[in-house]
N, C-alpha and C positions, 0 to 999 in steps of 0.2 A: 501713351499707346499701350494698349493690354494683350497680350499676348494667350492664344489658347494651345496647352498643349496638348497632344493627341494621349493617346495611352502608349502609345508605341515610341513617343519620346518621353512619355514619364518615366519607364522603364529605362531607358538610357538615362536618363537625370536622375536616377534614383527615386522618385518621387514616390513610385508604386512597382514593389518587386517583391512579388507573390511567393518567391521563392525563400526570401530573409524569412519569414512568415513561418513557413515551413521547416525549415532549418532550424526556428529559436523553438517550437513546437517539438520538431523530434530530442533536441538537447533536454524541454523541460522532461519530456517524459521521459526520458531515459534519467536522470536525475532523483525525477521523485521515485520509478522502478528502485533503482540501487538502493536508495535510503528507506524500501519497503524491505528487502533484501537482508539488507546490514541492520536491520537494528534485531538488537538482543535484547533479553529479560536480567535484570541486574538483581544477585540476591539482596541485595542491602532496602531497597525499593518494596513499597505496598505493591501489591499483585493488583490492587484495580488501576491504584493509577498508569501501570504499566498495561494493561490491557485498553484503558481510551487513549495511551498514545498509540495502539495499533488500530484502535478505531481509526483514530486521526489520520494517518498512513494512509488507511483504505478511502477514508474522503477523498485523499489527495488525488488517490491513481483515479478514483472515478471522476474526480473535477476535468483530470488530464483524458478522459476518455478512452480510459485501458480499465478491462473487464477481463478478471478472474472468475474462474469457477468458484463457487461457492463450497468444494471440496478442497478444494486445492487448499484453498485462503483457511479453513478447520483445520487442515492438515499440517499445514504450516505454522499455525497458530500454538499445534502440539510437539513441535519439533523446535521452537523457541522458548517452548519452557524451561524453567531454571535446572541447574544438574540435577538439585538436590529434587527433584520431583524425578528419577529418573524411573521409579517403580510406578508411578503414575501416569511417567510418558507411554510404559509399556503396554498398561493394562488399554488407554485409549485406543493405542493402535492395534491393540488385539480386538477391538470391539468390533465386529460387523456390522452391527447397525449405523445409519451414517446419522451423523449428528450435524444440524445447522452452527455455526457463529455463535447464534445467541443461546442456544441448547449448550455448545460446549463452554463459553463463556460461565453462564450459570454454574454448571457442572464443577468448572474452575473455582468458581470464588465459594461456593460451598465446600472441596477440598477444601481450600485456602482457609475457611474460620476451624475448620476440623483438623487443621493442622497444631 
């Protein structure tokens, strides 16, 4: 004999609970946020390869469907730079013109060979 269950006993049987869903959703995002957060520039590390793991980061939040301004994300970008650029972190944030990701990115790695 085959039995049909309604939605309203799958919910009871665990079968289908929209809520688990939601709950494992807001944990990942909150997860991959933090580890966008927490990660730093290490001096011992190449400067590009450290700038595509913050590309990598920003994949992630946008896989999870959390959208940063595109100032914030430059701005932040300049504010994890290494100590030893700290005359560099200065001069960016004194710049008024606003600079894209990939404007200040470039920017960065042209410092970086003139270093």
């Amino acid at each position: 004999m085959c039995t049909v269950h309604t939605r309203k006993q799958k919910r009871n049987f665990g079968f289908f609970d929209p809520q688990i869903y939601v709950v494992e959703d807001v944990f990942k995002q909150k997860f991959t946020t933090r580890n966008y957060y927490r990660w730093e520039m290490i001096e011992d590390n190449d400067i590009k390869i450290q700038i595509n793991e913050y590309h990598k980061l920003l994949e992630d939040i946008k896989v999870e469907n959390i959208i940063f301004p595109d100032e914030f994300v430059s701005k932040l970008m300049i504010e994890k730079l290494l100590s030893s650029w700290t005359d560099y972190k200065q001069q960016l944030k004194h710049k008024h013109k606003k600079m894209s990701l990939q404007d200040l990115i470039t920017h960065i790695i042209v410092e970086d060979t003139n270093r």
